[in-house]
N, C-alpha and C positions, 0 to 999 in steps of 0.2 A: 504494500500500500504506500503510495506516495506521500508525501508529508506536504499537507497544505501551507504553511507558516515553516519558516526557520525558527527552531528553539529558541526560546529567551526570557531570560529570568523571569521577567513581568509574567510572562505568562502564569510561572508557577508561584509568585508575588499573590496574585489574587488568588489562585486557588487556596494557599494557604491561611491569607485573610479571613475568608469564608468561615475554611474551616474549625479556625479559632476562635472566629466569633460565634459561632454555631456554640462552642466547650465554654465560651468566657459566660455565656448568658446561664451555663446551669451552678459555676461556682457558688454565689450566693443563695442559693436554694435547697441545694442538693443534702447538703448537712442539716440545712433546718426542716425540711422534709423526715430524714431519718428520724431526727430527736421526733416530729411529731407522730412520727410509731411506734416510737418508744416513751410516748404520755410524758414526752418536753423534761425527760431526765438525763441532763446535757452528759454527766458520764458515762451512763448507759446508748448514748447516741454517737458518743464522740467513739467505743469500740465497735459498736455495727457500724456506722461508717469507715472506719478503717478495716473493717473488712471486705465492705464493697469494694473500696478501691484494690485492696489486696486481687480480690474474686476477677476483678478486670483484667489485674496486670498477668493473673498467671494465665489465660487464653492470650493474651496479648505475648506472653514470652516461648509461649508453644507455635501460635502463627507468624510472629515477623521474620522470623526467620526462612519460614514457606515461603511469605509471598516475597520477603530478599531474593529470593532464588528465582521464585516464578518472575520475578522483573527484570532478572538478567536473560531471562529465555525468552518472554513475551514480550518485553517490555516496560516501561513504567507506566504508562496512560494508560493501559486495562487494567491493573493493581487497581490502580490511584482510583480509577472510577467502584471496582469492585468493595473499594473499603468505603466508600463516601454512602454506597449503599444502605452498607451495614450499618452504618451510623446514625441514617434519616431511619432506619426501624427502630432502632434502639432509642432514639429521641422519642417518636409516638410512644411506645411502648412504656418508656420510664412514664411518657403524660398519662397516663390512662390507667397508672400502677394501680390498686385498692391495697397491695399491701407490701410490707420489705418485701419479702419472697419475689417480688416481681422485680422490683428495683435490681435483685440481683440475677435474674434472667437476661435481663434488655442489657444489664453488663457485661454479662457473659458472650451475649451477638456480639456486642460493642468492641468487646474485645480480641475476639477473632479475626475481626475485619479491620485491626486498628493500624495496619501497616501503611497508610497511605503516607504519615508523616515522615517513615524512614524511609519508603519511596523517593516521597521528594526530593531528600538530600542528597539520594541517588542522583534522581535528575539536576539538580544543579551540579552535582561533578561529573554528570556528562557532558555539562555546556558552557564548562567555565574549562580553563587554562590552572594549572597547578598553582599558577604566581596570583591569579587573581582569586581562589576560591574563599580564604578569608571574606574576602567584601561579600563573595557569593553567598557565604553562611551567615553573613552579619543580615544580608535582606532576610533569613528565616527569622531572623529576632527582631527585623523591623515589623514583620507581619503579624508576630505576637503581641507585638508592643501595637499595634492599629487594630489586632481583634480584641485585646484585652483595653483598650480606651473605651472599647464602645460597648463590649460584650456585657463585661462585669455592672458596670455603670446603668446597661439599657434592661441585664438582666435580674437587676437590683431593683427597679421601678416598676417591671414586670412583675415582679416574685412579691411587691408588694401587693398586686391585686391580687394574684393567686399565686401558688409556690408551683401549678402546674404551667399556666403561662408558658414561663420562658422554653419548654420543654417544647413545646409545639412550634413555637415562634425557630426555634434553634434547628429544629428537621426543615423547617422552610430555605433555612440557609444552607443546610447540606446541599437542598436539592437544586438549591440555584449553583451553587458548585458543583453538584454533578452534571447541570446540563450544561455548564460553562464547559469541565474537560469533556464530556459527552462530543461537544460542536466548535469548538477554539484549540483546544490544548493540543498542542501538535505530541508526534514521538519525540523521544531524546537520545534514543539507542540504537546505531541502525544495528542493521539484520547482522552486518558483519559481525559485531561486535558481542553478540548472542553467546549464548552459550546453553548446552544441552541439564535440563534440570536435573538435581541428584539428591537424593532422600539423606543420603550420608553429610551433605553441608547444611541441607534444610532441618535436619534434626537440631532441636535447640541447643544443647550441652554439645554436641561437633560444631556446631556452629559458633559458639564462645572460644572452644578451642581452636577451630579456625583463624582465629584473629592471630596466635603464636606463629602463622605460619610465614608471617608479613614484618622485618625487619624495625624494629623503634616503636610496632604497634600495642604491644601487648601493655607495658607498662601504660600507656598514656591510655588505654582501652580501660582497664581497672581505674585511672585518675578520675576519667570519665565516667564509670560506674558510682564510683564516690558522690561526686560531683550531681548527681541525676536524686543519688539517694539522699541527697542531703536538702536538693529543690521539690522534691517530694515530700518530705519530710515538713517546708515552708507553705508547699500547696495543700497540704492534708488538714495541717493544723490552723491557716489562717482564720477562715472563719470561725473557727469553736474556739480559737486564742483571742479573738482580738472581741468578739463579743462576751466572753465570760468575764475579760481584763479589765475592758472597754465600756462596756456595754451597746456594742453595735447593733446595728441591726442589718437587715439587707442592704438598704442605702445605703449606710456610714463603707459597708464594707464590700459595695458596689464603687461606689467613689475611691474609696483606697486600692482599690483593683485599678479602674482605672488609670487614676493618676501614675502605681506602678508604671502602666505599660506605656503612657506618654512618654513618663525618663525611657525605657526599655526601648519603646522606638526612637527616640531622640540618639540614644547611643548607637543603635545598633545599624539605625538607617543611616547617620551621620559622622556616628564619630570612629564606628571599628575600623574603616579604612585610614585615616590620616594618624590615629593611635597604632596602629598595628604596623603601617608603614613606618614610622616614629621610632617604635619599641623592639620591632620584630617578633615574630608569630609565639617566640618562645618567652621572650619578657614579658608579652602583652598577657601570652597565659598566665604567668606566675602572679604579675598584679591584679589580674582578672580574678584569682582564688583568693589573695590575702585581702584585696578588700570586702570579696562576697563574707568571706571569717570574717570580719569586723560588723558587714550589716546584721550577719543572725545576732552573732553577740549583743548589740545594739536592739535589736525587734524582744533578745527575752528579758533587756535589762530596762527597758521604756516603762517606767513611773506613770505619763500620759500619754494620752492617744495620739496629741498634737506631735510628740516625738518622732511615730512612727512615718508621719510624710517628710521629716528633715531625714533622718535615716534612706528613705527609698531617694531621695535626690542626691545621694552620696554615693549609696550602694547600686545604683545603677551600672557603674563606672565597671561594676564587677560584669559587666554582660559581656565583655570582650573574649570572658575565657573561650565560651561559645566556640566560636567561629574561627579561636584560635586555636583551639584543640582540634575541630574537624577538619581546621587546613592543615595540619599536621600530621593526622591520621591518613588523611586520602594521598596525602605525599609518596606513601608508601606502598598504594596499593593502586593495581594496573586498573586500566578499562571496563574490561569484561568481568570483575569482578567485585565492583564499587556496592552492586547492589546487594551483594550478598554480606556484606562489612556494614556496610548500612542497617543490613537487617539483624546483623551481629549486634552491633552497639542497642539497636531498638529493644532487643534481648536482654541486652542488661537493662537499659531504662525498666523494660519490665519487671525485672527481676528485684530491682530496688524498690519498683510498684507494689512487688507482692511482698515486701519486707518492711521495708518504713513506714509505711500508714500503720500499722499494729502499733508496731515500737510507738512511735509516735506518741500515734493514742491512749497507748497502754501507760506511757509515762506521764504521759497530762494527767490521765485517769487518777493514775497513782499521787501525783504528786496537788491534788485539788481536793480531794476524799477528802469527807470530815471523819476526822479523828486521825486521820495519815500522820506518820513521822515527819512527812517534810512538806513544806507549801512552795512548791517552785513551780506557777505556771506556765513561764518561761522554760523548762526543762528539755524541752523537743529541740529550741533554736541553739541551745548551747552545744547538745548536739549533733545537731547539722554544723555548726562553728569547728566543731573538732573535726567533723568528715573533711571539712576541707581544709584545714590544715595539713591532715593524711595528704591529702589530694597534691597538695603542694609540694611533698617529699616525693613522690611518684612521679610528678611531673620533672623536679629536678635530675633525679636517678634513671628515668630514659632519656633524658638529654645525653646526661654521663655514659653513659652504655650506646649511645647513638655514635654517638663522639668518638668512641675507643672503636665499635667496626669501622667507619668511615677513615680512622686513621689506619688502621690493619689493613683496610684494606687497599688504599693508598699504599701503602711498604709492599705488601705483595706484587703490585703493579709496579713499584718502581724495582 
């Protein structure tokens, strides 16, 4: 099939837009939906939602890896369209829940089909040049940063009429995204460039260890697993944190969504290239991790509410690791095989899915009980604080290790 359009970023610009805003509209809902199955008993809400989200990410760490593989053989554009799917049923379906039990049905679709995000990044490192994919990955965080200004914000004003709303409103956006890639979104892979599918990379635990097979990737692949679990860890607990602290409500913490992803897009649409060009992909990472460590530290040590928007216009700066890590990662890894690393890294994202929202929870849970040994509602961000710290020694030590083959192998050639 010929390719109507030449590939190009924008294209996959909007689709991701869509798609985020479709996710940003159920943030402020989604938790306070649970708690009201659980008769508004914010402990007991705070660990069934951390299990939904758990229940997502482990179908989401058994399929990214599948359709990683099916994208290097078919394509990215039938993936992309196939999970936008899944997505618009699983939005009806969370609308129309009568009880948990269903919420975590339409999660489980959800989650099978959640491959379209690591698709993407596929496709943007099929259409970018090695030297420019930084800027490439920095527009995935500008798309966050424009779904989550309007999503959280529009899905905060929604979720005050109903807590079902934004759910239905949010399948309407999938599906203008699907019929956007449906009829615009060209291919990104040609035929050449294919590769025959195999159960052996698309299996998810081979497909983690696949990442060792690719020289400087592994260390910075576990940085990146860090790194995933420790913004999970920020997404799980925002709204049960900031309204038990706070006393939010969908609005306050509809507008603090948003405002996040204006700084998010302000950096990531603007500033990752002339910072990263600046710093270099590997500095930019390092300060990318030690500021994100300062904003958790800051979100579980905030006294008041008003703190938490000085902190997000500081901690933004931290979005660079992003897209310096992914340019670093794909540096290493050929053509035909971007989408299967994609679907690898999507893997752990999962994988942190299905870990960090318990912990999380369980630690809030713990440390808020009446009667408990310790009051630290802050307790989740101090540990997201440490994950990246880890994060930071890891990043350091495959530089070191990148270092030592590149000069080895330098002395053999000479």
């Amino acid at each position: 099939m010929s390719q109507p359009k030449k590939p190009a970023l924008w294209f996959i610009f909007v689709t991701l837009v869509l798609i985020i805003l479709g996710y940003g509209f159920l943030i402020p809902v989604i938790p306070v939906l649970v708690t009201q199955f659980e008769g508004h008993d914010t402990a007991r809400g705070a660990s069934w939602y951390g299990l939904l989200v758990a229940s997502y990410a482990t179908m989401q760490f058994v399929a990214a890896p599948i359709l990683g593989s099916l994208s290097d053989m078919f394509g990215r554009r039938r993936v992309i369209l196939i999970a936008l799917a899944g997505s618009a049923v699983d939005y009806v379906i969370m609308g129309l829940a009568p009880s948990l039990g269903w919420l975590f049905v339409a999660r489980l679709i959800s989650g099978v089909t959640a491959g379209a995000l690591a698709t993407c990044n596929a496709y943007i490192a099929d259409v970018t040049p090695p030297e420019k994919r930084a800027a490439g990955f920095g527009l995935v965080g500008a798309a966050f940063g424009v779904g989550f200004v309007v999503g959280p914000a529009l899905g905060g004003l929604l979720g005050g009429v109903s807590p079902r709303l934004p759910f239905f409103v949010a399948a309407g956006c999938v599906g203008l995204n699907w019929l956007y890639g449906a009829f615009v979104l060209p291919e990104s892979l040609p035929v050449e460039k294919r590769r025959s599918f195999s159960w052996k990379r698309a299996n998810p635990i081979a497909s983690l260890q696949h990442l060792r097979k690719f020289r400087g990737v592994a260390d910075l692949a576990w940085m990146y697993f860090l790194c995933m679990f420790a913004q999970v860890i920020l997404q799980a607990m925002w709204v049960i944190y900031m309204g038990y602290r706070y006393g939010w409500g969908t609005r306050e913490v509809g507008i603090s969504l948003a405002i996040a992803g204006i700084a998010a897009g302000a950096v990531q649409g603007g500033l990752v290239k002339p910072i990263i060009g600046w710093l270099g992909e590997r500095k930019g990472l390092v300060v990318g991790l030690v500021v994100t460590a300062l904003a958790y530290t800051g979100y579980g040590l905030a006294s008041h509410g008003w703190m938490i928007y000085a902190i997000i216009a500081v901690g933004s700066i931290g979005g660079i690791a992003g897209p310096a890590s992914q340019a670093l990662i794909t540096r290493h890894v050929p053509a035909d095989e971007q989408g299967a690393v994609q679907g690898s890294l999507s893997g752990l994202q999962s994988l942190s899915m299905m870990v960090a929202p318990m912990i999380a929870t369980a630690s809030f849970s713990y440390c808020i009980k009446d009667g408990g040994p310790v009051h630290i509602p802050g307790i989740a961000f101090f540990e997201g604080a440490v994950l990246m710290g880890v994060a930071v020694i890891l990043a350091l030590a495959s530089f070191r290790a990148d270092d030592r083959l590149s000069a080895a192998s330098a002395a053999q050639q000479v």
